[in-house]
PAZAPA-4460 file (N, C-alpha, C; in steps of 0.05 Angstrom, whole numbers, plus 32768, in hexadecimal, padded with zeros to 4 digits):
% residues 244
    n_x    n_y    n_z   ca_x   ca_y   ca_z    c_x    c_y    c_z   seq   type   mol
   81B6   86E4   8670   81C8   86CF   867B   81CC   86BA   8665     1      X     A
   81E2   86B4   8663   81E6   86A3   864E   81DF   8681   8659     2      X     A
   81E2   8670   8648   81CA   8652   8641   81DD   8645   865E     3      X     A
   81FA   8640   865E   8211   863C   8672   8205   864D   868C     4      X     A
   8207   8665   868F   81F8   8668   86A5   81DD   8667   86BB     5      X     A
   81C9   866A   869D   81B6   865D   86AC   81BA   863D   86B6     6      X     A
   81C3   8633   86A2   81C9   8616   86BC   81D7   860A   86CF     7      X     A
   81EC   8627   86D5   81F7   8621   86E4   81E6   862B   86FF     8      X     A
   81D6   863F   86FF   81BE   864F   8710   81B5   8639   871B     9      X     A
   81A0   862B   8704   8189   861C   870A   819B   8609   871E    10      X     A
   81AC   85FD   870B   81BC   85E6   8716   81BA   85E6   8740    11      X     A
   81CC   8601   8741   81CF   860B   8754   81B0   860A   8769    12      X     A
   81A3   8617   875E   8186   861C   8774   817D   8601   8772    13      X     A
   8182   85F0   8761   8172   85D0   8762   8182   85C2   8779    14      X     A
   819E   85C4   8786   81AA   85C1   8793   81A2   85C9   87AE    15      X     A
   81A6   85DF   87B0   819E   85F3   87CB   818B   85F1   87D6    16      X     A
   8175   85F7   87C3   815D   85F8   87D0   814B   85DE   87DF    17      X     A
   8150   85C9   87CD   8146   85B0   87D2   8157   85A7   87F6    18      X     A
   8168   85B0   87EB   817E   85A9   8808   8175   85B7   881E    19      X     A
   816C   85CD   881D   8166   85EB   8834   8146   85D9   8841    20      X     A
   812B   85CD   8827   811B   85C8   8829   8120   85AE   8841    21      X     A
   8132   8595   883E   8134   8584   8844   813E   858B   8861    22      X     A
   8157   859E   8869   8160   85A2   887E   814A   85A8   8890    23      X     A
   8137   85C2   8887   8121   85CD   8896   8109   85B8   889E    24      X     A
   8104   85A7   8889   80EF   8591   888A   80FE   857B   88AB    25      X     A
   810E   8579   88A1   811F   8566   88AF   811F   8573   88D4    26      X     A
   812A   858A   88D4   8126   859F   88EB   810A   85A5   8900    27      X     A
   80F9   859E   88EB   80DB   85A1   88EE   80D8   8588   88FD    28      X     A
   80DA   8573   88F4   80D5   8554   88F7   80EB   854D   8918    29      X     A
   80FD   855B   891F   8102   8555   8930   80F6   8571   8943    30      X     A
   80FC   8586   8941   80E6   8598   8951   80CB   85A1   8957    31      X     A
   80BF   8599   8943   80A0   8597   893F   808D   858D   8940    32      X     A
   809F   856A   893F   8091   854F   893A   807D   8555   8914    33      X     A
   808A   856A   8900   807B   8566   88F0   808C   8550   88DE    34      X     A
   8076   8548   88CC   8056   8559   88CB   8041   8551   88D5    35      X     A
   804A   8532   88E6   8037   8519   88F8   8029   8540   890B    36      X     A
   8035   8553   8915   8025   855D   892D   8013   856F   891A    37      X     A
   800E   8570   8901   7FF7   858B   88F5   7FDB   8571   88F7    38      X     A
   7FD6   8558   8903   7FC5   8549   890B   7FB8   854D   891E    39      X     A
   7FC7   8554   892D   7FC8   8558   894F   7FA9   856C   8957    40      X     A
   7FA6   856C   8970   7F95   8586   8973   7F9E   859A   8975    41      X     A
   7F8C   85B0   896F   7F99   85CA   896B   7FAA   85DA   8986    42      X     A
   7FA3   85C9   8995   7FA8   85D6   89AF   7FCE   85C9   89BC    43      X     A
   7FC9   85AE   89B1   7FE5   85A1   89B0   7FFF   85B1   899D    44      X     A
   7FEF   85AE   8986   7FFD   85C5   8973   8007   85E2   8976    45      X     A
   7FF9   85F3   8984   7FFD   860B   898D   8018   8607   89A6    46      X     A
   8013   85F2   89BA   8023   85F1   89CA   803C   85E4   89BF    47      X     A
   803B   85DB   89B2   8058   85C8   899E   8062   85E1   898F    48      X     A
   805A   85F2   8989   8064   860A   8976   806C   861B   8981    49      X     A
   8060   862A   899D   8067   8641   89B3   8084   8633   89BE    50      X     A
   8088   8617   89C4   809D   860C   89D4   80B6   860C   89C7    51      X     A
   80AC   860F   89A9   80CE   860F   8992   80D9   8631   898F    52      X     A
   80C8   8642   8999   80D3   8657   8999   80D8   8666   897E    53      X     A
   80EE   8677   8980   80F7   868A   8966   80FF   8674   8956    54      X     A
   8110   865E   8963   8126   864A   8950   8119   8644   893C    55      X     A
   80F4   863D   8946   80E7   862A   893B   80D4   8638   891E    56      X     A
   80D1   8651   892B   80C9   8667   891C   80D6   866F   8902    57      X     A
   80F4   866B   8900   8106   866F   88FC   810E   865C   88DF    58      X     A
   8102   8642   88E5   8105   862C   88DD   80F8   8633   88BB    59      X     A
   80DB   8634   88CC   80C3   863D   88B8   80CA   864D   88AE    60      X     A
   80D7   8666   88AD   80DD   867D   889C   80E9   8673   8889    61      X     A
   80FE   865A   8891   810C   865C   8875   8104   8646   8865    62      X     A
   80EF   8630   8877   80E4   861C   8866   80CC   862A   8851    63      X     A
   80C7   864F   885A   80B9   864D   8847   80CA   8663   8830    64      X     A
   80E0   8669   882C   80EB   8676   8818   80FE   8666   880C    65      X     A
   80FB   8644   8813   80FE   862B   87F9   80EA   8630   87EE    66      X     A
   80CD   8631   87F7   80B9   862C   87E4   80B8   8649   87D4    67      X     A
   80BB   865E   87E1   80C6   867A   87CA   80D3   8672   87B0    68      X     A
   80E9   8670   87C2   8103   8665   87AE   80FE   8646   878E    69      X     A
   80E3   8641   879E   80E4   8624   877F   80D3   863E   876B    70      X     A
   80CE   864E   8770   80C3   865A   8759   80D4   865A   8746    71      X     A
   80EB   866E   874A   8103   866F   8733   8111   865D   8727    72      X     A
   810C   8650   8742   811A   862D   872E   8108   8622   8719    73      X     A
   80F0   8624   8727   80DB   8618   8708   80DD   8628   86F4    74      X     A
   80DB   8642   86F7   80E6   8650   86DC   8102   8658   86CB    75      X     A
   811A   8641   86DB   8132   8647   86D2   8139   8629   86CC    76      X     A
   8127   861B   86D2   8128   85FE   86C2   8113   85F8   86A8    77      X     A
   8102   8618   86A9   80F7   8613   868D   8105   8617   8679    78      X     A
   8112   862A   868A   812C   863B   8666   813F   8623   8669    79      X     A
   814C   860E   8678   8158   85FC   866F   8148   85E6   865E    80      X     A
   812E   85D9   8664   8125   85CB   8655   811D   85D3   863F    81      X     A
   8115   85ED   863C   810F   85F7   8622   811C   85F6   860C    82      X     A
   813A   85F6   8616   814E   85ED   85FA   814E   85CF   85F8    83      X     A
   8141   85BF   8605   8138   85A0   85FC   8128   85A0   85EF    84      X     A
   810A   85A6   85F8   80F9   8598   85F5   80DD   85C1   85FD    85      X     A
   80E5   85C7   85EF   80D4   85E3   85EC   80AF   85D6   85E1    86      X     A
   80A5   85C8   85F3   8088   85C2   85F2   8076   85D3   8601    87      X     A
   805A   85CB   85F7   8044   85D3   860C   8047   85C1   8626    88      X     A
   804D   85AA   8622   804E   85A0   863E   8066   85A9   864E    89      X     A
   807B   85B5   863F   808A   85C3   8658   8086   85D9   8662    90      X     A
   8071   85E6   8652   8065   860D   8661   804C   8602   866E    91      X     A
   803C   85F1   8672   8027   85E6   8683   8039   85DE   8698    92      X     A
   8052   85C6   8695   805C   85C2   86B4   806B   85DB   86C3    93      X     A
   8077   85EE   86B7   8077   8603   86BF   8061   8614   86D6    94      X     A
   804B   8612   86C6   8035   861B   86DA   802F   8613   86F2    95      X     A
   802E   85FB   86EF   802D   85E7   870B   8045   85EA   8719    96      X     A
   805D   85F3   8711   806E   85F7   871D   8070   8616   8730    97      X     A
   8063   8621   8724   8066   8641   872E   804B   8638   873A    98      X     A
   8034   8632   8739   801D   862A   874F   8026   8625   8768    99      X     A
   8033   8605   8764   8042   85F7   877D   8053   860D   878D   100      X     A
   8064   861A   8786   807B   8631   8794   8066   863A   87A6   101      X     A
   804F   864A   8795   803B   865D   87A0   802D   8653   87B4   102      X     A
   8022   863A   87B2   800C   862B   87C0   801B   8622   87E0   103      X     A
   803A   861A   87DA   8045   8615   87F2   804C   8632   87FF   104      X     A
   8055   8643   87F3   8060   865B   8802   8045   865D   8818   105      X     A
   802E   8667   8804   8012   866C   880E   800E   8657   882C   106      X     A
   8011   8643   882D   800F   862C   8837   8023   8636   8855   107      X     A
   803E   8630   8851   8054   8638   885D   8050   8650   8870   108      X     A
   804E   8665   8867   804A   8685   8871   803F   8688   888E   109      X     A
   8029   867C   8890   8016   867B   88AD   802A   866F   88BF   110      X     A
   803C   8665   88C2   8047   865D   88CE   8060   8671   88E0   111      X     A
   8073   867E   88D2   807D   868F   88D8   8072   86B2   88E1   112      X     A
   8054   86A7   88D8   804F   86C8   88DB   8036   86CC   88F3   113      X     A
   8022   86BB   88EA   8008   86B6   88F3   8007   86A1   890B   114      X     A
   801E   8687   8900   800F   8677   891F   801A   8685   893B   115      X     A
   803A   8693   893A   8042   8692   8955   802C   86AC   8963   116      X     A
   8021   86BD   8957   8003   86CA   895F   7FF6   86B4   896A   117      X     A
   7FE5   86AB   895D   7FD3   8694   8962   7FD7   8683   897D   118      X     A
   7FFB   8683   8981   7FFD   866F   8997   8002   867E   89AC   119      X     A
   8008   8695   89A9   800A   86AE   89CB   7FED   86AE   89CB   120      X     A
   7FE3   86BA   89BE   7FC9   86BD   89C4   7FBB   86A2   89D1   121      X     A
   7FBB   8690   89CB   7FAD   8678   89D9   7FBC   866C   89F2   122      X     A
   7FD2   8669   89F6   7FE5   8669   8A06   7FE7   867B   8A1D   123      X     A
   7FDB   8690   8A1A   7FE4   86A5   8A2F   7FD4   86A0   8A4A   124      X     A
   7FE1   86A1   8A62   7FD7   869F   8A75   7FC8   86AD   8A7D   125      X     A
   7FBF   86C9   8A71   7FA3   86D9   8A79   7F8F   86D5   8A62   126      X     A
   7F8E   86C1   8A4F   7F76   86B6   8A45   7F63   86B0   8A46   127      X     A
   7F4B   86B7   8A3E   7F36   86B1   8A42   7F2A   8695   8A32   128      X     A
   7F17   8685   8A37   7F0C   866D   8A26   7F03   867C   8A01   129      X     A
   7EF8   8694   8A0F   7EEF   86A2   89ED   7F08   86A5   89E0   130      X     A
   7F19   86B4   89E7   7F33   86B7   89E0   7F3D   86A0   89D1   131      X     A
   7F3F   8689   89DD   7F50   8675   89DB   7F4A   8660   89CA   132      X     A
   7F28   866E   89C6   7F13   8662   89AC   7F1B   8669   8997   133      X     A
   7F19   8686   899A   7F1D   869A   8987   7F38   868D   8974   134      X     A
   7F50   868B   8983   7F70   8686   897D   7F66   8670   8966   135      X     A
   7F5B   8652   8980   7F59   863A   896F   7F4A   8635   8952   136      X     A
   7F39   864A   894B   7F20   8647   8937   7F35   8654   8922   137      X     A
   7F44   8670   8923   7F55   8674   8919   7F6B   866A   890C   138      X     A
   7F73   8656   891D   7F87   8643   8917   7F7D   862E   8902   139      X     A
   7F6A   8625   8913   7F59   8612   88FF   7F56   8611   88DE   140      X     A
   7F4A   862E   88DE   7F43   8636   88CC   7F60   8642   88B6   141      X     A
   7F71   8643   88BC   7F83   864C   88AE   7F93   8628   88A6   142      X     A
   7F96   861B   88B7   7F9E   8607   88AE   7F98   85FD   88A4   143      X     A
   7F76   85F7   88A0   7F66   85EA   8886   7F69   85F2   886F   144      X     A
   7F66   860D   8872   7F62   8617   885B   7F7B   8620   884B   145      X     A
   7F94   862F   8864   7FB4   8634   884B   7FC4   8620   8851   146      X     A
   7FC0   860A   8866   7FCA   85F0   886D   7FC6   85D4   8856   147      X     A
   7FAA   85D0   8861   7FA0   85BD   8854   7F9C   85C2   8833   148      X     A
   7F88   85D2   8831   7F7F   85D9   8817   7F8F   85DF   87FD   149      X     A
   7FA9   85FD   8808   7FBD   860B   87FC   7FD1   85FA   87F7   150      X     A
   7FDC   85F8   8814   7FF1   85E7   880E   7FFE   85D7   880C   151      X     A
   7FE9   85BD   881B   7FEF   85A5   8816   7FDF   859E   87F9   152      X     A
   7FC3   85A5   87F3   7FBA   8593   87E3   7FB9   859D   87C0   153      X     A
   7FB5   85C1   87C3   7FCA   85C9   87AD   7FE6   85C3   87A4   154      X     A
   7FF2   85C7   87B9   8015   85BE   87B8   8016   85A5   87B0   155      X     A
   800D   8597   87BC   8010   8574   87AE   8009   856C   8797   156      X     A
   7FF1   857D   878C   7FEB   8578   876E   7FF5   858A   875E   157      X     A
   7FFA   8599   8769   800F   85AB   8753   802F   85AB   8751   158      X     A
   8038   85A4   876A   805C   8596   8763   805A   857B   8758   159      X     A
   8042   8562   8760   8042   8555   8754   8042   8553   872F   160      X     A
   802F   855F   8727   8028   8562   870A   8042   8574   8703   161      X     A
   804B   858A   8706   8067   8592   8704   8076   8584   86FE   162      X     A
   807E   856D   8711   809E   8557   8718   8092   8542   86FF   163      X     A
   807B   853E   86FE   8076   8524   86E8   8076   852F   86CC   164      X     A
   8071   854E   86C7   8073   8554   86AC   8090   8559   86A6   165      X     A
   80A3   8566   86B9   80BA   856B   86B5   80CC   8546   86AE   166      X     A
   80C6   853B   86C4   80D3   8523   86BD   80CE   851D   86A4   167      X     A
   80AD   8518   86A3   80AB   8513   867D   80AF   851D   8667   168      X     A
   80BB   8538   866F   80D3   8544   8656   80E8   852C   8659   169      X     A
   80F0   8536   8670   810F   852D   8678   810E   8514   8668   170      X     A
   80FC   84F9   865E   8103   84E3   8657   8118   84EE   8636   171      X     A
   8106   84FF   862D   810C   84FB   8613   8123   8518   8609   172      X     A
   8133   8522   8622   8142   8537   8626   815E   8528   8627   173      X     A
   8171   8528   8615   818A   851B   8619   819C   8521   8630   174      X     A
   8198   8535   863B   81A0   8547   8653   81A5   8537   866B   175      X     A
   818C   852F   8670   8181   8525   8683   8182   8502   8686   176      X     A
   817B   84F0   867D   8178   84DE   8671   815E   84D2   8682   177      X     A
   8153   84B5   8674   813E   84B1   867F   813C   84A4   869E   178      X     A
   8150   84A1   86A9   814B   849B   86BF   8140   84AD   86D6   179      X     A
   8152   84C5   86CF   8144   84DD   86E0   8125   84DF   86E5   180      X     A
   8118   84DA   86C1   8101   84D8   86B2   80E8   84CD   86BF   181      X     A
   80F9   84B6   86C1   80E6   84A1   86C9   80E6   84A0   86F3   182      X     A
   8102   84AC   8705   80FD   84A3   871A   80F0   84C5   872C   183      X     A
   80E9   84D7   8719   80DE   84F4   871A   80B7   84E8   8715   184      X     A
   80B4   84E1   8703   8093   84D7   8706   8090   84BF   8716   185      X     A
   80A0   84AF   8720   8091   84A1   8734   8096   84B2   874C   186      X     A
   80B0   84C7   8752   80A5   84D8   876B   808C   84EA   8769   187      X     A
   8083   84ED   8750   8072   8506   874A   804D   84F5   8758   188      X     A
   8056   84DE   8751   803A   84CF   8758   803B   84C2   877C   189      X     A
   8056   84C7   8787   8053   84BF   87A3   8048   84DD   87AE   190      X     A
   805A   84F5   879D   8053   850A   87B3   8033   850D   87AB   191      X     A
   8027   8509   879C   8002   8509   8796   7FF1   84FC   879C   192      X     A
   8001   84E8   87B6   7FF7   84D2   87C3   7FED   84EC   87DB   193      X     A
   7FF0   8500   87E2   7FE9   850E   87F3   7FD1   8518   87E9   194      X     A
   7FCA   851D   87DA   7FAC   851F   87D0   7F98   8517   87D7   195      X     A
   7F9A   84F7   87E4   7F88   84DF   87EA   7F88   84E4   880D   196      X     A
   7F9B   84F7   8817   7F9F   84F2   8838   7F83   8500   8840   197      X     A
   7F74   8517   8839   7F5A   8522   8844   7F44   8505   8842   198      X     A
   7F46   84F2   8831   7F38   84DF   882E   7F38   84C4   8843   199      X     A
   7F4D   84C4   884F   7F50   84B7   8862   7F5E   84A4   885B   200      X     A
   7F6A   84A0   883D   7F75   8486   883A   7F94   8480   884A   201      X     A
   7F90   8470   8852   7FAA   8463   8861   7FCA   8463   8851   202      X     A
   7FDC   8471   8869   7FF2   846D   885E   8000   8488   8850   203      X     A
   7FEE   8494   8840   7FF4   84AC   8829   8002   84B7   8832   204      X     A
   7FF7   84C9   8851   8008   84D2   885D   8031   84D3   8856   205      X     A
   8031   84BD   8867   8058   84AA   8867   8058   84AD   884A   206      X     A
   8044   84A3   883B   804F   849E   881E   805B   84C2   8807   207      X     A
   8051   84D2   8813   804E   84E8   8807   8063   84F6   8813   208      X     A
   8065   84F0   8839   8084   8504   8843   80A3   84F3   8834   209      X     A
   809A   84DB   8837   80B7   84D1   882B   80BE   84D4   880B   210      X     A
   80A5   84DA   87FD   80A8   84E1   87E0   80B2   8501   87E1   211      X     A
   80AA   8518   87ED   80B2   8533   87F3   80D6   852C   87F6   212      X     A
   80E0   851B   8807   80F3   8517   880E   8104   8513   87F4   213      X     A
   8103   84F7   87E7   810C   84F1   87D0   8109   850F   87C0   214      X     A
   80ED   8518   87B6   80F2   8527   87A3   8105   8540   87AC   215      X     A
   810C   854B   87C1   8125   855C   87C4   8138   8555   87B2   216      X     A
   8141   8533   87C0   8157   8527   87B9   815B   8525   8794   217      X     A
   8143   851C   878D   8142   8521   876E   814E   8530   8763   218      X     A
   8141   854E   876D   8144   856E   8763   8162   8573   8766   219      X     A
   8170   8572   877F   818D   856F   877F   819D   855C   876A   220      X     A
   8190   8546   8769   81A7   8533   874A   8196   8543   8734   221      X     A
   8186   8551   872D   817F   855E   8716   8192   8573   870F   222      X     A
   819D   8586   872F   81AD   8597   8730   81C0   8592   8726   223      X     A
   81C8   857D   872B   81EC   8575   872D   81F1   856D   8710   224      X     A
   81DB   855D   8704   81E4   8553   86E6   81DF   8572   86D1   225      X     A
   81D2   858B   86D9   81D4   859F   86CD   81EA   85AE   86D3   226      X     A
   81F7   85A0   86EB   8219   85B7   86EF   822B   85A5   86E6   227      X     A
   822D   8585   86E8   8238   8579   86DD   8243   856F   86BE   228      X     A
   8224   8572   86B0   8222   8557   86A5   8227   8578   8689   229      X     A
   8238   8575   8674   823F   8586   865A   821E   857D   864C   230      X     A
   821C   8599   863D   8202   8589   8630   81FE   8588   8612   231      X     A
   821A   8581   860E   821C   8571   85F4   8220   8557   85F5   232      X     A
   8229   854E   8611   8232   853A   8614   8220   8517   860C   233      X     A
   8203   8521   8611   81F9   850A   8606   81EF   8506   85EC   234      X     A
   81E8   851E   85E6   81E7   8517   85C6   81FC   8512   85BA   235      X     A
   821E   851B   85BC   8236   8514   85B0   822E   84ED   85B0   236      X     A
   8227   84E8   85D2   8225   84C5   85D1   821A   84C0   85C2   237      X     A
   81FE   84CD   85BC   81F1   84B9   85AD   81EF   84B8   859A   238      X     A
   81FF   84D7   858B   8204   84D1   856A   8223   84B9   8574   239      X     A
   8230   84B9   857C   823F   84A6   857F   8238   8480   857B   240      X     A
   8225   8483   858C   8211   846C   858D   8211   8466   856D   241      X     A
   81F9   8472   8568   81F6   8471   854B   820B   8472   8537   242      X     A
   821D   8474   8532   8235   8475   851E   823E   8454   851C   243      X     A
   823E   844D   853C   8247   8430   8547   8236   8426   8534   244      X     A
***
């Protein structure tokens, strides 16, 4: 694929995907009450999930083939930054980038496949208390561990460190310019405010869903200035600059 097409690709999936993530997040938040209900007891949860049906099911499938889908984007915005700025720190943010994809898919998955099991089974009116143990310990246990563990607290430190190494190309990438630079690492340090939420500190929570939010929005103007923006165009300025 030639240097024009890959950015018009990347361009493209930085657009899409962030948008698909935000619609489904957004869908969630009015049918799910997430992510305030993965707090909840397990037993509230199961019944909030059986009540949304296939739609809801449905939702989750495709909120989790955004998180598929950022794989290729992290590796089709390496081959764009690579004709910037071809460092070690851009094949390390790479990693964290293909981590994060993985850590959320992993994260994501139980949902479309595993909980609506989980919630017939506990739900069912010929249930037994063992049964219904059985369901909840299950549940439990999957949400700690590919919920909590996978994909909230991997995912947060690894899209975080991702979005703050990529931005800190981006400062010194004429492409891009530093504003991108600079408003990409302070989202990279709101969404790693989720790190601190198992600790109990106050707030992180709000502070970390509305940074997820923004950083969509980011990833989309990242898109648009790679379908937009010629990329000769700022170095022509700034040898221009300089001549002045």
């Amino acid at each position: 694929m030639t240097t024009i097409g890959t950015r018009r690709l990347t361009g493209s999936l930085l657009i899409l995907v962030p948008l698909a993530f935000t619609a489904c997040f957004t869908l969630l938040q009015i049918q799910f009450e997430y992510p305030d209900i993965l707090r909840q007891p397990t037993a509230d949860v199961l019944a909030k999930f059986q009540a949304g049906g296939s739609g809801l099911v449905a939702v989750w499938y495709v909120l989790t083939l955004t998180a598929v889908l950022f794989i290729p984007v992290v590796v089709l915005l390496h081959h764009v930054l690579a004709g910037q700025d071809a460092s070690l720190t851009l094949r390390v943010a790479t990693v964290f980038g293909i981590v994060a994809g993985l850590a959320q898919t992993l994260g994501f998955l139980r949902w479309p496949f595993l909980v609506p099991h989980l919630a017939a089974t506990y739900l069912a009116p010929e249930a037994d208390a063992a049964q219904r143990a059985a369901a909840a310990i299950a549940f439990d246990a999957f949400h700690r561990y590919a919920g909590m563990a996978v994909g909230e607290h991997l995912g947060y430190l690894s899209t975080s460190a991702w979005t703050f190494l990529v931005a800190l190309l981006m400062l010194r990438a004429p492409l891009f310019g530093r504003w991108l630079g600079v408003s990409g690492m302070v989202l990279a340090l709101g969404v790693a405010t989720g790190l601190l939420e198992p600790a109990g500190v106050p707030a992180v929570g709000a502070i970390n869903a509305i940074s997820y939010l923004a950083w969509a929005l980011w990833l989309v103007i990242v898109g648009a200035v790679l379908l937009l923006r010629r990329p000769d165009a700022a170095p022509a300025k700034q040898a221009l600059t300089a001549a002045r």
